[in-house]
NUMI-92450 format. One record per residue (C-alpha): chain; x, y, z; residue number from 0. Coordinates in pm, 1 decimal. Layout:
+------+----------+----------+----------+-----+
| unit |        u |        v |        w | pos |
+------+----------+----------+----------+-----+
|    A |        X |        Y |        Z | NUM |
...
+------+----------+----------+----------+-----+
***
This chain:
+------+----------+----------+----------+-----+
| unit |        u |        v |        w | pos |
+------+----------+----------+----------+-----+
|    A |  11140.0 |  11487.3 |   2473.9 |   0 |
|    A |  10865.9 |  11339.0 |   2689.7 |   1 |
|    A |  10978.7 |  11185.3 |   3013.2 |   2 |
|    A |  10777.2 |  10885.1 |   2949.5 |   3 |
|    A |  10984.6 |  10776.9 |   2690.9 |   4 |
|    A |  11247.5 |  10759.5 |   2899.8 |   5 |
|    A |  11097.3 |  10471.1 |   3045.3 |   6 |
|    A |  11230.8 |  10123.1 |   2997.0 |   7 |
|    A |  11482.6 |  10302.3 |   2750.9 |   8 |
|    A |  11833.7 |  10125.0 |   2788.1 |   9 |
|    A |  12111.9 |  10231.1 |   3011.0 |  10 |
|    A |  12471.9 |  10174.5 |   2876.9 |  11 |
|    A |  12802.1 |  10189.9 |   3081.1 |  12 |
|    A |  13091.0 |  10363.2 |   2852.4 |  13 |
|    A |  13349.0 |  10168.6 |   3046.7 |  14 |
|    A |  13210.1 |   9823.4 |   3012.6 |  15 |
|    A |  13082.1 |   9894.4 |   2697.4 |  16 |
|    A |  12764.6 |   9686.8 |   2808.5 |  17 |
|    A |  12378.1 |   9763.6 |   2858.5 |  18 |
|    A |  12400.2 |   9731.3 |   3225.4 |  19 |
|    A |  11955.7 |   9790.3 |   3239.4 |  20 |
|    A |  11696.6 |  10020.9 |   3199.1 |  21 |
|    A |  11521.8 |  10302.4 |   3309.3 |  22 |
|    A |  11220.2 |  10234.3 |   3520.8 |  23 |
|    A |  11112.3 |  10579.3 |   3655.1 |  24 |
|    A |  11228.5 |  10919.9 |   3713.1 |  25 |
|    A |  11274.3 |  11142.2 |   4003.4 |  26 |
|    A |  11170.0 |  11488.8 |   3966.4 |  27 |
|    A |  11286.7 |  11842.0 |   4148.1 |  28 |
|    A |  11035.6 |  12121.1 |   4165.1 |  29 |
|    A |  11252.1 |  12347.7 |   4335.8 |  30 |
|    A |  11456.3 |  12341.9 |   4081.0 |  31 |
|    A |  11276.6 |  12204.7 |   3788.7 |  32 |
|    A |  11540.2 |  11917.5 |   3681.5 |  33 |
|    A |  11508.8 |  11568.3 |   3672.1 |  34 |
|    A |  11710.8 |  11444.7 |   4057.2 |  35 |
|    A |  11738.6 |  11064.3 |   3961.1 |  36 |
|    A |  11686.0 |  10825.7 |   3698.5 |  37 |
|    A |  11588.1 |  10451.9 |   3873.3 |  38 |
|    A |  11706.2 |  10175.9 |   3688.9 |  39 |
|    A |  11574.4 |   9818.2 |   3668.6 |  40 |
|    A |  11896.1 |   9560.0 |   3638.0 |  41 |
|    A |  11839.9 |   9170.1 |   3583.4 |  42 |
|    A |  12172.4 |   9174.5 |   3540.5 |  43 |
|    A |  12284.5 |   9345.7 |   3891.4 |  44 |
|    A |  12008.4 |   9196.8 |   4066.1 |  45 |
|    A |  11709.5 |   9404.4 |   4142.7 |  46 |
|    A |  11704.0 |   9849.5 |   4141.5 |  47 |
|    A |  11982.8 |  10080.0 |   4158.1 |  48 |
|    A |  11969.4 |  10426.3 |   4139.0 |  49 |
|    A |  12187.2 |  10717.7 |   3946.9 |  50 |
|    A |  12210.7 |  11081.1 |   4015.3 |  51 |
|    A |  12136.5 |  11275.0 |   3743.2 |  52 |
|    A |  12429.8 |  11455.7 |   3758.7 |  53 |
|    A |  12633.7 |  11182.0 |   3651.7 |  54 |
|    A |  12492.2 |  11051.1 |   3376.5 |  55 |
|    A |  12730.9 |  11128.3 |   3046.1 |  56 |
|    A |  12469.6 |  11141.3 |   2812.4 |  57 |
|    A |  12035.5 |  11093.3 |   2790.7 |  58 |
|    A |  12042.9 |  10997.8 |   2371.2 |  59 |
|    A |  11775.0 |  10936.2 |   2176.1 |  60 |
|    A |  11815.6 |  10545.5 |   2206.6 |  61 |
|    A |  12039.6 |  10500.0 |   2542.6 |  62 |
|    A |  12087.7 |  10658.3 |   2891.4 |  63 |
|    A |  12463.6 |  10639.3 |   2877.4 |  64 |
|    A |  12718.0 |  10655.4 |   3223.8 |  65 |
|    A |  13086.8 |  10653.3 |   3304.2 |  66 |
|    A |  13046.9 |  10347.6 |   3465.7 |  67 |
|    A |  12960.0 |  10102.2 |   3715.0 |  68 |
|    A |  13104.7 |  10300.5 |   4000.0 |  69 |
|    A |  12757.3 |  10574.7 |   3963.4 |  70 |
|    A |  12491.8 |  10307.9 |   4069.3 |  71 |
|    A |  12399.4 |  10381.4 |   4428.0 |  72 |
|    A |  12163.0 |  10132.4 |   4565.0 |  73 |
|    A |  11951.1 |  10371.1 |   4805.1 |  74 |
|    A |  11740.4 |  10661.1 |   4604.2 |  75 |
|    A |  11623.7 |  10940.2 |   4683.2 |  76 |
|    A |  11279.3 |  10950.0 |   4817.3 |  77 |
|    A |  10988.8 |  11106.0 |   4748.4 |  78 |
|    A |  10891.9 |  11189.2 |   5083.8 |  79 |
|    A |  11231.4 |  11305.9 |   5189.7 |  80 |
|    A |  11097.1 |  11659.7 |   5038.6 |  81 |
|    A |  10782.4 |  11803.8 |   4936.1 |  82 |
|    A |  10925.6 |  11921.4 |   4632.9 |  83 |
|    A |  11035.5 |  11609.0 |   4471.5 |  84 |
|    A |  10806.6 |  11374.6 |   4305.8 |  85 |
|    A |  10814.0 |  11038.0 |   4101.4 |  86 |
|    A |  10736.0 |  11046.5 |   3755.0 |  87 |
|    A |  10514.4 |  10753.4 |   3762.8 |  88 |
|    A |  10356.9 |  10888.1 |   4062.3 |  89 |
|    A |  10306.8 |  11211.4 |   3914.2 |  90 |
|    A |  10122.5 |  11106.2 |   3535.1 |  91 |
|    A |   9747.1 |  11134.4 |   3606.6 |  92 |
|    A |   9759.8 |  11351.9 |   3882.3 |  93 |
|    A |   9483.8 |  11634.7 |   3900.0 |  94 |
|    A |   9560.5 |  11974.9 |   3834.2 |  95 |
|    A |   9411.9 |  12219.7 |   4047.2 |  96 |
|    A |   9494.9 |  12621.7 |   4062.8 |  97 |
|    A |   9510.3 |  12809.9 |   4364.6 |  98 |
|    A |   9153.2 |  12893.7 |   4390.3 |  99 |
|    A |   9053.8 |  12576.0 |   4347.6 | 100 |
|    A |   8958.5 |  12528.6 |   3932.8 | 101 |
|    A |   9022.3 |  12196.0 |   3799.2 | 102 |
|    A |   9205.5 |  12212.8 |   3517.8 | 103 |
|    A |   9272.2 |  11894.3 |   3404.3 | 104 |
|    A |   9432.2 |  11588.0 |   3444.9 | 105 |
|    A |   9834.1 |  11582.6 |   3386.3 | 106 |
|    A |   9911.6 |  11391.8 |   3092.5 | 107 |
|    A |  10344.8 |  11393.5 |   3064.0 | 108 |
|    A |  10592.9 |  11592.6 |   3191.2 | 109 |
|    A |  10809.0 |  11767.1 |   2866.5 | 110 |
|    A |  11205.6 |  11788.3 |   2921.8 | 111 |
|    A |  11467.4 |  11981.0 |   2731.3 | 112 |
|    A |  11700.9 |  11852.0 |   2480.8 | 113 |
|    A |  11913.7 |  11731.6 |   2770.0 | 114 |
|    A |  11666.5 |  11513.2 |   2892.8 | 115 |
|    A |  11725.9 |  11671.8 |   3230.5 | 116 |
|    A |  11585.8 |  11991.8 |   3325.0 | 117 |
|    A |  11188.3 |  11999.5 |   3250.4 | 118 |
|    A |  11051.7 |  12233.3 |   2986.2 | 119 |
|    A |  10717.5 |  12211.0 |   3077.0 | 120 |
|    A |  10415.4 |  12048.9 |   3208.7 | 121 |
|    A |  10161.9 |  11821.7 |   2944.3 | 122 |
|    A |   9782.4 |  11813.3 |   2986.7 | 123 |
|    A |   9588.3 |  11470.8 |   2870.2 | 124 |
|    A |   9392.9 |  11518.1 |   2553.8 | 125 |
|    A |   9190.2 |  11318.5 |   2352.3 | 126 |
|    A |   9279.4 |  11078.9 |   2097.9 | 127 |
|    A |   9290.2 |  11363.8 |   1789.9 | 128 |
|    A |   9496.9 |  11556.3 |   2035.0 | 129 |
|    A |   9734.8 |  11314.3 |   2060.6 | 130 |
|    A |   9716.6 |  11235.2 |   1653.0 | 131 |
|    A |   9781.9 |  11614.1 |   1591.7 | 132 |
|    A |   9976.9 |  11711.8 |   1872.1 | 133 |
|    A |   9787.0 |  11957.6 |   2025.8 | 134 |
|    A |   9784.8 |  11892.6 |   2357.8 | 135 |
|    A |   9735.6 |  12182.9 |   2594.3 | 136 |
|    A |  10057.7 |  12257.0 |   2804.0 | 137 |
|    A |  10198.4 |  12494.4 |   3089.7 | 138 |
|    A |  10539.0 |  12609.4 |   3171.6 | 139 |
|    A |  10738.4 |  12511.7 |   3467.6 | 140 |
|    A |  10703.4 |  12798.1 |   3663.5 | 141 |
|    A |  10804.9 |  12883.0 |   4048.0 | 142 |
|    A |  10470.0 |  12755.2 |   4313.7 | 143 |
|    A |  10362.6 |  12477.8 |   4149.2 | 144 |
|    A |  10332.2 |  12190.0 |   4455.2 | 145 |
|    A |  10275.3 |  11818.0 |   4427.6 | 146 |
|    A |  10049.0 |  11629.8 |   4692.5 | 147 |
|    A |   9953.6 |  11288.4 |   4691.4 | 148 |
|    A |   9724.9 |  11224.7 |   4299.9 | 149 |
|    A |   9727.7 |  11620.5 |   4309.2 | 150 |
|    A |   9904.2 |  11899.2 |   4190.4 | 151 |
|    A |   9836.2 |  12266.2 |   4261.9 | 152 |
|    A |   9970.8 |  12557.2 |   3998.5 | 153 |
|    A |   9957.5 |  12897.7 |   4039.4 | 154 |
|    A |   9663.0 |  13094.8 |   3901.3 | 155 |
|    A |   9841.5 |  13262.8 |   3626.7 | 156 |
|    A |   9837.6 |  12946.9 |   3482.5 | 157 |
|    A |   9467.2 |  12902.2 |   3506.4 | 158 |
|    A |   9458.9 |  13224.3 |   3315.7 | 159 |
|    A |   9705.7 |  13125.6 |   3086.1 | 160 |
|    A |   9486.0 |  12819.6 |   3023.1 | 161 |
|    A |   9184.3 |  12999.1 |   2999.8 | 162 |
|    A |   9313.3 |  13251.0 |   2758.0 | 163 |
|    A |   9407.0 |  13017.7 |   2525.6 | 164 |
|    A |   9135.9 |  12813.0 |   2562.6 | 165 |
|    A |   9224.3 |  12568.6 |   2830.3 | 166 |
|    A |   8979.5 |  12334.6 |   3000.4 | 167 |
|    A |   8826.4 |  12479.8 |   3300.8 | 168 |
|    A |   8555.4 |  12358.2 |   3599.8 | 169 |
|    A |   8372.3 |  12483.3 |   3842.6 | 170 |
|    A |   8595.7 |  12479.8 |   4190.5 | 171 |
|    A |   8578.0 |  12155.7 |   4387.2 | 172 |
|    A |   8524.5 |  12269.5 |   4752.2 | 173 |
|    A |   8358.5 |  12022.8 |   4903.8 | 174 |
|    A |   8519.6 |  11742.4 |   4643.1 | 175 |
|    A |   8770.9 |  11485.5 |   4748.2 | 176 |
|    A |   9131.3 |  11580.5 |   4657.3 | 177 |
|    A |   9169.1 |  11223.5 |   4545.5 | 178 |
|    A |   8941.0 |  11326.6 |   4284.7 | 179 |
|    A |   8816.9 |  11591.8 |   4209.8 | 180 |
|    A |   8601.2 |  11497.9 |   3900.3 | 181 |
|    A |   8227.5 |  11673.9 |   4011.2 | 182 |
|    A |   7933.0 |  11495.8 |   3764.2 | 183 |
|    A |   7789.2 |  11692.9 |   3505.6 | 184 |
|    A |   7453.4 |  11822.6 |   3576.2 | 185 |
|    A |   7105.7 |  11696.7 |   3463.8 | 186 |
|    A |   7006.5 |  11861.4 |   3156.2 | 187 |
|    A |   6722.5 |  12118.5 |   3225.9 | 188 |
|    A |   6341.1 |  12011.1 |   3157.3 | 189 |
|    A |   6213.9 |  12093.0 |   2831.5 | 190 |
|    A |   5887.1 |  12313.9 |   2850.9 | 191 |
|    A |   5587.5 |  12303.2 |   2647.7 | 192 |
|    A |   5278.9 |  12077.9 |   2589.0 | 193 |
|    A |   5469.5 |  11794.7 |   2427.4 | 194 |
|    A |   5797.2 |  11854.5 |   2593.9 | 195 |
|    A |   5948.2 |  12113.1 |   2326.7 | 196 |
|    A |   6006.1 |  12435.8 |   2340.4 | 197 |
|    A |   6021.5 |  12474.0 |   1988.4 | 198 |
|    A |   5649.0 |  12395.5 |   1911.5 | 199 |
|    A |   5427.0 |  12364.8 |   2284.0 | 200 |
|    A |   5060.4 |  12395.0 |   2067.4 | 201 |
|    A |   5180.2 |  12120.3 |   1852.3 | 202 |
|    A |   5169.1 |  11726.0 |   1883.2 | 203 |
|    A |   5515.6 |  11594.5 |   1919.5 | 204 |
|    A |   5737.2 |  11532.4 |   1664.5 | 205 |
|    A |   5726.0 |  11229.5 |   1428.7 | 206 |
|    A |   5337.1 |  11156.0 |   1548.5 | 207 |
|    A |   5058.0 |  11137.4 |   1250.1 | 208 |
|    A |   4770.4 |  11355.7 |   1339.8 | 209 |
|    A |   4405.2 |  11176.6 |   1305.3 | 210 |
|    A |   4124.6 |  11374.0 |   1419.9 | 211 |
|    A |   3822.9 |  11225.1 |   1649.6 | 212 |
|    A |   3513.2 |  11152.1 |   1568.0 | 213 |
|    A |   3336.7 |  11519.7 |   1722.1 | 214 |
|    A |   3617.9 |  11702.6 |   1503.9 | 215 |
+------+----------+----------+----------+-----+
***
């Protein structure tokens, strides 16, 4: 399952037998590549609580469900509190960058296991037939893959991995801004000749009727 669609899915307590809210975002480990916390949004409780992962009962295909009430914490983990965990909606549309500096891409959704808690693997952003086919280009969740602010740097095995299979792939960004890292694509060379083809120099230029003068 993506972890997108986890997003404003409902969140059921088993004891009250009532949708107590929803999920708003997700937490994410990379040290240990599981989901830490699941943030839920609660009109009913009055604002954000938070619950581990650990003790949710079940993530089903229609409900988050819990024990009960007695899970909701009301301070989350943070973000900051490690360098290797990271906020979903922080995360989606972050630039992916290898170790030597190739831009790979832009990160499109995070995949998760059938548990809905321990990601499978890392989703790149397509285009719009990717997305109708399902052929978007992903990478596993492997050990040294870091998250900075809009940025997140893989090992180059990846990059190969990419590569080999016919990943996207750009020219490193060393003097670009990590923010973005998007370089412009460079002015098409001149074309030579006469008449500004290479295909015919000698010739007038295509789609022009040829009169002779007067001396010819």
């Amino acid at each position: 399952m993506k972890a997108s669609e986890l997003r404003g899915r409902a969140i059921v307590s088993l004891d009250q037998a009532e949708k107590i809210g929803t999920v708003d975002d997700l937490l994410l480990d990379f040290g240990t590549n599981e989901v830490s916390e699941f943030t839920m949004r609660s009109a009913m409780l009055g604002g954000t609580k938070y619950i581990k992962a650990a003790s949710v009962h079940t993530v089903g295909a229609d409900a988050i469900t819990i024990p009960d009430r007695s899970v909701l914490e009301d301070q989350g983990l943070r973000s900051n509190d490690s360098p290797q965990l990271a906020g979903l909606s922080a995360l989606l549309g972050s630039k992916v960058v290898s170790e030597h500096g190739t831009l790979l891409g832009t990160l499109g959704d995070v995949v998760l296991d059938d548990t809905g808690r321990r990601i499978a693997c890392f989703e790149m952003s397509g285009s719009l037939w990717d997305k109708l086919t399902g052929s978007e280009k992903t990478f596993n969740a492997v050990p040294g893959i870091r998250m900075g602010r809009a940025l997140m740097i893989v090992p180059d095995s990846i990059a190969q991995e990419m590569s080999g299979r016919g990943g996207q792939s750009a020219a490193p960004a060393a003097t670009a801004d990590p923010a973005d890292l998007g370089s412009p694509s460079p002015s098409p060379p001149a074309l030579s000749g006469e008449y500004g083809s290479t295909g015919n120099p000698a010739g007038p230029p295509t789609g022009t009727s040829y009169r002779p003068s007067q001396s010819e």
